[in-house]
VOMAR-643831 format. One line per field, with one value per residue (C-alpha): residue number from 1; residue in one letter; x, y, z. Coordinates in steps of 0.001 Angstrom, whole numbers, plus 500000, padded with zeros to 6 digits. Layout:
<rs>
pos	c(NUM, ...)
code	c(A, ...)
x	c(X, ...)
y	c(Y, ...)
z	c(Z, ...)
</rs>
This chain:
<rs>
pos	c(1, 2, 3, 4, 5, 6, 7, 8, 9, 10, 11, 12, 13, 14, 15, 16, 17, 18, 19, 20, 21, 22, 23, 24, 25, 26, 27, 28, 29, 30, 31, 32, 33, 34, 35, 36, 37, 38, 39, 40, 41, 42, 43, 44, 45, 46, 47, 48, 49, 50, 51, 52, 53, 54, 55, 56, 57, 58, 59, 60, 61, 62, 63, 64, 65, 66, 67, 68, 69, 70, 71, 72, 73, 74, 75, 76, 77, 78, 79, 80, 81, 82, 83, 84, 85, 86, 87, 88, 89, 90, 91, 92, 93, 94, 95, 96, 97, 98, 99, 100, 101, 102, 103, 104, 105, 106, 107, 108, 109, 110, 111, 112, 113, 114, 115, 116, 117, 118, 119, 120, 121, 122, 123, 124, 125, 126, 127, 128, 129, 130, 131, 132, 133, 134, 135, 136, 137, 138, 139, 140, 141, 142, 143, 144, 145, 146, 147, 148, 149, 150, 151, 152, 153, 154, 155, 156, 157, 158, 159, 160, 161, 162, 163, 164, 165, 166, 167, 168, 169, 170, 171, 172, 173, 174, 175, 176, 177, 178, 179, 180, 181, 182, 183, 184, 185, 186, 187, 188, 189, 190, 191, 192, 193, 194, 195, 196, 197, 198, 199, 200, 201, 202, 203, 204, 205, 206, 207, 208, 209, 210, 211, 212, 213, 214, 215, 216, 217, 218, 219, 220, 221, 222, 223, 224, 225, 226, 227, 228, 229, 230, 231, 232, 233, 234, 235, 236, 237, 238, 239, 240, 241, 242, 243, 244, 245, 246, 247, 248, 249, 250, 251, 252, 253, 254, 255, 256, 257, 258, 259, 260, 261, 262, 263, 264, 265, 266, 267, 268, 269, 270, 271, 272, 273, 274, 275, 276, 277, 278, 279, 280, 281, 282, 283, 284, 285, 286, 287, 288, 289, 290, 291, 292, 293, 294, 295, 296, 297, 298, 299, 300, 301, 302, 303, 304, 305, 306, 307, 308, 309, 310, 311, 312, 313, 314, 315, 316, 317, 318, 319, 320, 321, 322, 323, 324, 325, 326, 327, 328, 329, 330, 331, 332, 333, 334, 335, 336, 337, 338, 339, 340, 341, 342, 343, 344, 345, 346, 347, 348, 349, 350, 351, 352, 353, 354, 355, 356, 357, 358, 359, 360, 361, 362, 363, 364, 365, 366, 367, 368, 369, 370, 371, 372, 373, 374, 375, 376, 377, 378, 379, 380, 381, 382, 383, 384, 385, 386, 387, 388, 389, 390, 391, 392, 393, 394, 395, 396, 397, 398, 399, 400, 401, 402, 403, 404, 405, 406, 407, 408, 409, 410, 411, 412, 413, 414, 415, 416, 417, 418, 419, 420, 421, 422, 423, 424, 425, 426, 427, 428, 429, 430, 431, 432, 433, 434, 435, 436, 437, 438, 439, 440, 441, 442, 443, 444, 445, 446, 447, 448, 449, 450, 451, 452, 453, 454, 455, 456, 457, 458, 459, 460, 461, 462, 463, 464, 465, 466, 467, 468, 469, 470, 471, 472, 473, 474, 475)
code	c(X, X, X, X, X, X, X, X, X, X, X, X, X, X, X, X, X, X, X, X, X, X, X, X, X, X, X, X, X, X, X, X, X, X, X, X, X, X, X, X, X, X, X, X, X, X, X, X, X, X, X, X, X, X, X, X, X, X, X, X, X, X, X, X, X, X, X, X, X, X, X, X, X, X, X, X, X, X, X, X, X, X, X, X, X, X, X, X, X, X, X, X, X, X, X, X, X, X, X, X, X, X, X, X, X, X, X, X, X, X, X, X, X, X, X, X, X, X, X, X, X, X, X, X, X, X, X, X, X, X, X, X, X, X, X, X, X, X, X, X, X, X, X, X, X, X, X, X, X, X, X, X, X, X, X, X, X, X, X, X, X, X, X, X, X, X, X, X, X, X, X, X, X, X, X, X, X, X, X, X, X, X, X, X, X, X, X, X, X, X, X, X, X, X, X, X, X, X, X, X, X, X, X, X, X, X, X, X, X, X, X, X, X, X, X, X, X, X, X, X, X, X, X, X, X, X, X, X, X, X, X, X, X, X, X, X, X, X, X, X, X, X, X, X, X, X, X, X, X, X, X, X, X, X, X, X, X, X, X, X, X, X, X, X, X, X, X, X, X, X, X, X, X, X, X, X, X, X, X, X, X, X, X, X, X, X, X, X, X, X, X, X, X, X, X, X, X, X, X, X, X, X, X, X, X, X, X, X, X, X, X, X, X, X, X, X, X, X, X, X, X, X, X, X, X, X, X, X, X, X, X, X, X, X, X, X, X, X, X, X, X, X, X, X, X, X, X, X, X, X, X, X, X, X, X, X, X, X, X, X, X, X, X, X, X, X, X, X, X, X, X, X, X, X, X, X, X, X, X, X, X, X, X, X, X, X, X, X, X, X, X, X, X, X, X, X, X, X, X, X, X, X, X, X, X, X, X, X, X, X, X, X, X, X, X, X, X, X, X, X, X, X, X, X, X, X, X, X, X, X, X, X, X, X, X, X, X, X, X, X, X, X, X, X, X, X, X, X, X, X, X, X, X, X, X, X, X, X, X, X, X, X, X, X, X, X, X, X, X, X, X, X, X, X, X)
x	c(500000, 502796, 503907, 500828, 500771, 504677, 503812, 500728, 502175, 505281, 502995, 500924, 503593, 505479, 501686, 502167, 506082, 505013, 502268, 503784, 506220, 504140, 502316, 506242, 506748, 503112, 504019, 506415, 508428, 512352, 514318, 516871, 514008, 511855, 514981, 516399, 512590, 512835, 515941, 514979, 511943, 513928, 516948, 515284, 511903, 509440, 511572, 511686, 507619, 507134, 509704, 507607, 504193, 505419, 508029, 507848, 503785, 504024, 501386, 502475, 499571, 496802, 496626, 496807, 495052, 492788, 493859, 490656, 491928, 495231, 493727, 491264, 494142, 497028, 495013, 492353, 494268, 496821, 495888, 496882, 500201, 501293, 502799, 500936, 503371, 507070, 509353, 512498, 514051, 517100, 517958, 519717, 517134, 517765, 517250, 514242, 513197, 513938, 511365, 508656, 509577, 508998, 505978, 504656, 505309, 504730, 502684, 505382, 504710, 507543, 507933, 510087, 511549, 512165, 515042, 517036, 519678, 521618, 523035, 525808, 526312, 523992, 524420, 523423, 520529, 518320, 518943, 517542, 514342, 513823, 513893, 511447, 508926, 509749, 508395, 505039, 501426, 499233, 500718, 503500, 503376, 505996, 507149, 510448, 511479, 513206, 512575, 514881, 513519, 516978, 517853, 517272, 513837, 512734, 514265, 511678, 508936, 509086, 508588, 505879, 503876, 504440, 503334, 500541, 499472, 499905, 497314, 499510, 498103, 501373, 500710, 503737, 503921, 506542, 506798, 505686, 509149, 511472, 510425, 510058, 512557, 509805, 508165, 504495, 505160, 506901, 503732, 500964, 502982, 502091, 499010, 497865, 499036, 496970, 499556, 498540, 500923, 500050, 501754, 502724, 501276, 501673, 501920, 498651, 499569, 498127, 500285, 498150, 498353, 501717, 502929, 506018, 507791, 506790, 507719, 507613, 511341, 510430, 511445, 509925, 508751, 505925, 505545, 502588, 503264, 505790, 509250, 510014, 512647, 513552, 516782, 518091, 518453, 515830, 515447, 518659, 521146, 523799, 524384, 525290, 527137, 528259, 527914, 530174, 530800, 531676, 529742, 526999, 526843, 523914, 522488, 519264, 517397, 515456, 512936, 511138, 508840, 506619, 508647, 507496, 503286, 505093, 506164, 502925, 501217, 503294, 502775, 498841, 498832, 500481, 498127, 495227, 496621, 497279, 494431, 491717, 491224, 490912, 492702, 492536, 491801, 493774, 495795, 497579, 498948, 499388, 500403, 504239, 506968, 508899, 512682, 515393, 513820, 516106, 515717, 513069, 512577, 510496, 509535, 508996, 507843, 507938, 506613, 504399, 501293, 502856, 502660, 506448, 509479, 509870, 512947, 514369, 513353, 514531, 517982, 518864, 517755, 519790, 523064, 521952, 521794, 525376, 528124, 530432, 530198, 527468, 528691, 526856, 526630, 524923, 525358, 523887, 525413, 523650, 521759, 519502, 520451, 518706, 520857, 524157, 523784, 523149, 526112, 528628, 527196, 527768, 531122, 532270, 531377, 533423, 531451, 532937, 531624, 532292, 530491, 531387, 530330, 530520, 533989, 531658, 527599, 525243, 523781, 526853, 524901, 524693, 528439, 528932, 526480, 527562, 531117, 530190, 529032, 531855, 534199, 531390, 531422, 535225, 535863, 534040, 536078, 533992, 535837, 534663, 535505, 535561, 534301, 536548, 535264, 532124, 528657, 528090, 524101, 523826, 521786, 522904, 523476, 524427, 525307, 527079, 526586, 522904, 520873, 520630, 518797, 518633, 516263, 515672, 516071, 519218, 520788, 519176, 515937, 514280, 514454, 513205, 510436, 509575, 509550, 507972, 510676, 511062, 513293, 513508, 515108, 516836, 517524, 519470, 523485, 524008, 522557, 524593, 527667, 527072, 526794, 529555, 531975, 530674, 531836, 534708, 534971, 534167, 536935, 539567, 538309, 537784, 540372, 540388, 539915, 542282, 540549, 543984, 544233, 540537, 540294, 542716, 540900, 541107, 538247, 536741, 535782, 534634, 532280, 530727, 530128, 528916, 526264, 525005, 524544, 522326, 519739, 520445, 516820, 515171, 517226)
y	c(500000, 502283, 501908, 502260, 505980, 506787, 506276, 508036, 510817, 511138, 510402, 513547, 515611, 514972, 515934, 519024, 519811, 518830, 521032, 523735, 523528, 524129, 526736, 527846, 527825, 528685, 532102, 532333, 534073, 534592, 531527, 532051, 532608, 529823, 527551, 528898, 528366, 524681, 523952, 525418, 522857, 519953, 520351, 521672, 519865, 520746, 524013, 525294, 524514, 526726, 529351, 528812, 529630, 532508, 534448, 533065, 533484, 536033, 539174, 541226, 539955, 540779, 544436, 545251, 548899, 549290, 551951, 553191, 554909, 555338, 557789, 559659, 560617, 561186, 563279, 565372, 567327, 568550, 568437, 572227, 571672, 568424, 569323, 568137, 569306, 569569, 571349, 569216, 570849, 571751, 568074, 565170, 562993, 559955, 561700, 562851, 559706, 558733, 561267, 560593, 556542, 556828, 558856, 555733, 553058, 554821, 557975, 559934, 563322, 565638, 568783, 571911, 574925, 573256, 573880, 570374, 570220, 567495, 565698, 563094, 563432, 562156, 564922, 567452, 565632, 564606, 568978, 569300, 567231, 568285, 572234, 571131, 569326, 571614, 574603, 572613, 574177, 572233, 568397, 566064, 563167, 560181, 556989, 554385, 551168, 551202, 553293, 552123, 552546, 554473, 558182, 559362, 557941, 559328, 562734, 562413, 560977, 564375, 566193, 565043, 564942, 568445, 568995, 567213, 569169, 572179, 571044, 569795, 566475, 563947, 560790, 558311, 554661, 552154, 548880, 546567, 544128, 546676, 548263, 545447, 546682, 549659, 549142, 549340, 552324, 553995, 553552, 554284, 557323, 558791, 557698, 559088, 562280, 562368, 560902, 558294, 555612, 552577, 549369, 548584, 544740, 543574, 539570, 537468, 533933, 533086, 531032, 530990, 534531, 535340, 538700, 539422, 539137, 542298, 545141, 549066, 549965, 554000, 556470, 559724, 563158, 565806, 568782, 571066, 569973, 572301, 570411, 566662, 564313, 560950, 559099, 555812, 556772, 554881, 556667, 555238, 556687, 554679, 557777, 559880, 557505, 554436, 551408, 547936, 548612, 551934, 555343, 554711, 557228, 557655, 560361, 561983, 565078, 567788, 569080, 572438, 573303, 571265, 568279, 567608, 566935, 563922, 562828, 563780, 561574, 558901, 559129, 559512, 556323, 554299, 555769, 554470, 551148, 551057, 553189, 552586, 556321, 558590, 561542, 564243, 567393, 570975, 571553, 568725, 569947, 573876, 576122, 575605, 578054, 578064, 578551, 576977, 576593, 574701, 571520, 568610, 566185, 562724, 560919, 557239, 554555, 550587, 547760, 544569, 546785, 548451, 547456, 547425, 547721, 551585, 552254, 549038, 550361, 553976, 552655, 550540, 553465, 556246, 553744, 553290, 556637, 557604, 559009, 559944, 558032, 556632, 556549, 554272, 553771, 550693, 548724, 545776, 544967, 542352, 542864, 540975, 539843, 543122, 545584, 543405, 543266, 547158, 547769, 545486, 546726, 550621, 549488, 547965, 551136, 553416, 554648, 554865, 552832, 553218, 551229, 551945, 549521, 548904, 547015, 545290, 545250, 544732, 541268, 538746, 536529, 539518, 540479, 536695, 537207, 540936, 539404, 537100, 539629, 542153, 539997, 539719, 543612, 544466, 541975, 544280, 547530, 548779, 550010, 548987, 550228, 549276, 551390, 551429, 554373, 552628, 551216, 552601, 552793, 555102, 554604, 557195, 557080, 560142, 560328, 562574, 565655, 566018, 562994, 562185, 559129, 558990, 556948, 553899, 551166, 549263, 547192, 544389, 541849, 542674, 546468, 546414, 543236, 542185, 546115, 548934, 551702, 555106, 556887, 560115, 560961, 564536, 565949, 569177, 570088, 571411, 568183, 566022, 567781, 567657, 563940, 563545, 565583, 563488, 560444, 561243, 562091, 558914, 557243, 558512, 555975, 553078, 550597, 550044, 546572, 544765, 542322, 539578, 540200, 539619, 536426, 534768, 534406, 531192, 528238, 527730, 531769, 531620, 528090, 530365, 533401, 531447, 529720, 532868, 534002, 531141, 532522, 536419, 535968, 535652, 538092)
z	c(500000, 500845, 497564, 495981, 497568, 496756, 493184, 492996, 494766, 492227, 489144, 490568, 491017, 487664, 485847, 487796, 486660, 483328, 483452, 484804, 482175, 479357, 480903, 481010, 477458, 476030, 477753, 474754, 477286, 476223, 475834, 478349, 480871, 480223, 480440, 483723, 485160, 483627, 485069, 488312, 488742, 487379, 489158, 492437, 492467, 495416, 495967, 492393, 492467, 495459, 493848, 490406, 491781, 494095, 491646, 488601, 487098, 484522, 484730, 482139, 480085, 482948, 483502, 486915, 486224, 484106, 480922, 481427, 484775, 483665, 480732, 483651, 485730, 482732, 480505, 482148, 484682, 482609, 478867, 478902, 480082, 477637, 474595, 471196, 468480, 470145, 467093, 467535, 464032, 466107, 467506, 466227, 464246, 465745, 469218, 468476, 467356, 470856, 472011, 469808, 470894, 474165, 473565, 471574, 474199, 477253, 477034, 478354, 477291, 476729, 478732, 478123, 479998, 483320, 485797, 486622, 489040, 489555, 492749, 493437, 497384, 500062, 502633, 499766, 498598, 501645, 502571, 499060, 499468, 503648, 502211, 499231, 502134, 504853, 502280, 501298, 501150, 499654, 499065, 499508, 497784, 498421, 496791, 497961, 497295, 501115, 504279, 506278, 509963, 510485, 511930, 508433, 508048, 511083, 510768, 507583, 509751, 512000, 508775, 507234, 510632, 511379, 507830, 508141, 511031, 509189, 507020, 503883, 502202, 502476, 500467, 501350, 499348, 500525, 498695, 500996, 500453, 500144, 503181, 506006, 508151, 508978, 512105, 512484, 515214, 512708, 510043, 513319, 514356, 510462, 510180, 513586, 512234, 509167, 506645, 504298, 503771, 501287, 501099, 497727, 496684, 500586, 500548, 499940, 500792, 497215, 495559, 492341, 492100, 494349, 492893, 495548, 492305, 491194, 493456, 493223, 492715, 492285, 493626, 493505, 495418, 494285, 496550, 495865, 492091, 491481, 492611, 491428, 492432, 491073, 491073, 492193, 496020, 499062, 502287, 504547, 505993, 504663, 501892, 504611, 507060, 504807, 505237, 505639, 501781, 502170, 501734, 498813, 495964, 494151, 491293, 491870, 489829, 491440, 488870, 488565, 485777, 483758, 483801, 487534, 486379, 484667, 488090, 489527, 486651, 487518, 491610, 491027, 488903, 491945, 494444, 492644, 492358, 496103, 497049, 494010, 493982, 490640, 492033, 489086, 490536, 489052, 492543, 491924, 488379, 488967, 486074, 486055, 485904, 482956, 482766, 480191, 477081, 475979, 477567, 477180, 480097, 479742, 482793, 481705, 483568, 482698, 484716, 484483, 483740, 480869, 477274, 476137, 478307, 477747, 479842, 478295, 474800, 475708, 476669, 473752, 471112, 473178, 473129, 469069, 468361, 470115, 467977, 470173, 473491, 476085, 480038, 482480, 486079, 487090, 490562, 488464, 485455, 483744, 480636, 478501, 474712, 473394, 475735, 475419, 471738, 471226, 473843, 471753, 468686, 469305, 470524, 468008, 465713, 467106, 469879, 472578, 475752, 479513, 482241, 485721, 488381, 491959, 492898, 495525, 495592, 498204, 496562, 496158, 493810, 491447, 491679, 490644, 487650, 486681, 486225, 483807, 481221, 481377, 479365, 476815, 476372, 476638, 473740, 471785, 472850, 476264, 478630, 482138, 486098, 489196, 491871, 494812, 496943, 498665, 496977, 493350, 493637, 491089, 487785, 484885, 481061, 480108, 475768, 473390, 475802, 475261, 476394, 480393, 481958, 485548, 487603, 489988, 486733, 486806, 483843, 484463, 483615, 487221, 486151, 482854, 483226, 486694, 488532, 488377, 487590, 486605, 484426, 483299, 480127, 479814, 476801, 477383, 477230, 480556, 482505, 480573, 480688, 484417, 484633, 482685, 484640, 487748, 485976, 485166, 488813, 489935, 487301, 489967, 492143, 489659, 488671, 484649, 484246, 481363, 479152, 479439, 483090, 483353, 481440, 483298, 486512, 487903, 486868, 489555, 489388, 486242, 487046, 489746, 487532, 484764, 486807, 488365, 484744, 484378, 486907, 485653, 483728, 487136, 489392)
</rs>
């Protein structure tokens, strides 16, 4: 009888690996995926089942909000302020292509005449955003990946409570993963005051319909509509006090002008998916000041509920349409066939190609897997650095001295499939000469790595990296 059970148990669960398998391959997902998730439940039966059903189920085909809202809160409040006709006579074609792409496969409108500044150093950008809240009248909307539950969290905390006593709206959502070191004090201690904080997708033991695979990775501010912020930063004060890798240095835009009701756009989006809210009202999307006509800023956002990976998209046509150079900080280095290919590809044309990454991460299994790729690209002439002066956190393209992308998406298959992300793409002289003078900054404390040197790392190093690449798909 015993026997009788052990087979009828094993026949059952091989009809559900088989099953699951095709399920797995009618997704018609990409190749390299759909393998890693077969090997996974071959090679790890019950446990790659379990990691199947809770990471690997594929929603990008199920919208999780409806276009009908999307198009109530992106186009009514502010159909005066997006531009219908933008005369790009004056920019590169190919660029402007670019525009009018990401336009196509996200929505995101174009803005002009904004004021962008640009910051590289912790210290200076937390005293940027506490001056932005401590100034608010009417709203403060917020949106991490982390809040740490740390001294600069709290310092935050303070603010937005005594701004919500004042009377100013504060919207705060923290992705429920990202953010489970916060402490449910912490979270009472806001809401007590009149803030509203959302959980972003908190866990539903549903392993049918598991999403903790897909998690808000944005980062973003809106104060009274008027003054953005996005970047690749979370609220912690290792980018003030370090950490055991070192201080972290990270890139982060403060927006004024028009460019900031594409933040708002994007922040009023998530709050109805947390909140199932239409928020559309005119305060929210004030007439802007204009300044530097000469710039055009896109804020673009990509995630399972979009229709095409837009950053993705937005960073393989930027490297495309380089003629001179592309420079890229990443902490994560490990790009899919599309963004490897148009890398090596722009390389190998002349262009030249510099990819600066941390000399140590915070997630070992993704140093192991970054490694793996970087002989791939310095084959075909990319130049690539170490970091040595703490955690590289920072995620910036900046090309040819006009195009800047800086946001919370890193080179990587999580980024541009699995979370939501932001991005927003600059297109202005000044911003990019900035970010490329901070670059070349940071070079003083990279170490060049050498394509012979690097290839003769011992076996054993390589056997490690190479597996890691194997999982890169689902990282």
């Amino acid at each position: 009888m015993p026997e009788i059970i052990n087979i009828a148990i094993t026949v059952f669960y091989m009809y559900i690996i088989i099953s699951t398998i095709s399920v797995i391959l009618l997704d018609n997902r990409n190749p390299e995926k759909s393998l890693s998730w077969v090997m996974v439940l071959v090679f790890l039966p019950f446990l790659g089942l379990l990691l199947y059903l809770l990471i690997g189920q594929d929603y990008r085909k199920r919208k999780m909000i409806s276009r009908k809202s999307i198009h109530r809160i992106t186009t009514r409040p502010c159909a005066a302020i997006s531009i219908k006709e933008l005369d790009t006579s004056e920019i590169d074609i190919d660029f402007a292509k670019l525009i009018y792409m990401l336009k196509s496969n996200s929505e995101a409108d174009p803005y002009v005449q904004n004021k962008i500044e640009v910051f590289a150093v912790g210290e200076n950008i937390f005293e940027s955003i506490f001056e932005a809240i401590r100034n608010a009248k009417n709203h403060i909307h917020i949106e991490f990946f982390i809040f740490e539950d740390d001294n600069i969290s709290n310092k935050l905390r303070e603010l937005l409570i005594q701004k919500s006593k004042e009377g100013v709206r504060v919207r705060m959502i923290y992705d429920y993963v990202g953010s489970y070191k916060l402490s449910k004090n912490y979270l009472r201690s806001l809401r007590a005051a009149g803030v509203y904080c959302r959980p972003f997708l908190p866990l539903r033991l549903r392993l049918r319909r598991s999403k903790i695979n897909y998690r808000n990775h944005r980062k973003l501010i809106v104060v009274d509509g008027t003054i953005g912020f996005t970047g690749g930063i979370n609220i912690a004060d290792r980018y003030i006090v370090g950490s055991e890798l070192g201080k972290w240095r990270d890139t982060v835009v403060r927006i004024e002008g028009p460019g900031v009701h594409g933040i708002q756009k994007l922040f009023l989006i998530d709050w109805y998916f947390v909140e199932r809210k239409v928020i559309t009202d005119e305060k929210y999307f004030p007439k802007p000041s204009v300044f530097d006509k000469n710039n055009i800023i896109q804020v673009v956002p990509s995630g399972p509920d979009t229709d095409w990976q837009a950053i993705m998209q937005g960073i393989c046509a930027a490297i495309m349409a380089a003629n001179k150079y592309v420079y890229i900080h990443t902490p994560y280095f490990m790009p899919n066939d599309l963004v490897n290919g148009c890398i090596q590809m722009a390389a190998l044309n002349g262009t030249e190609i510099r990819v600066m990454i941390p000399d140590k991460s915070d997630v070992k299994l993704t140093d192991l897997g970054t490694a793996s790729f970087l002989a791939d690209v310095m084959e075909a002439g990319v130049r690539v650095f170490r970091y040595k002066s703490g955690m590289l956190h920072s995620k910036a393209i900046v090309v040819d001295d006009f195009v800047s992308i800086v946001g919370s998406a890193n080179i990587d298959d999580r980024s541009f499939k699995h979370n939501f992300e932001v991005n927003a793409f600059i297109y202005d002289e000044k911003t990019a000469l900035q970010l490329k003078e901070l670059f070349e900054d940071d070079m003083e404390y990279c170490e060049e790595l050498n394509l012979n040197d690097w290839n003769k790392r011992p076996r054993r190093q390589k056997l490690k990296e190479s597996f890691a690449r194997l999982f890169s798909p689902l990282m």
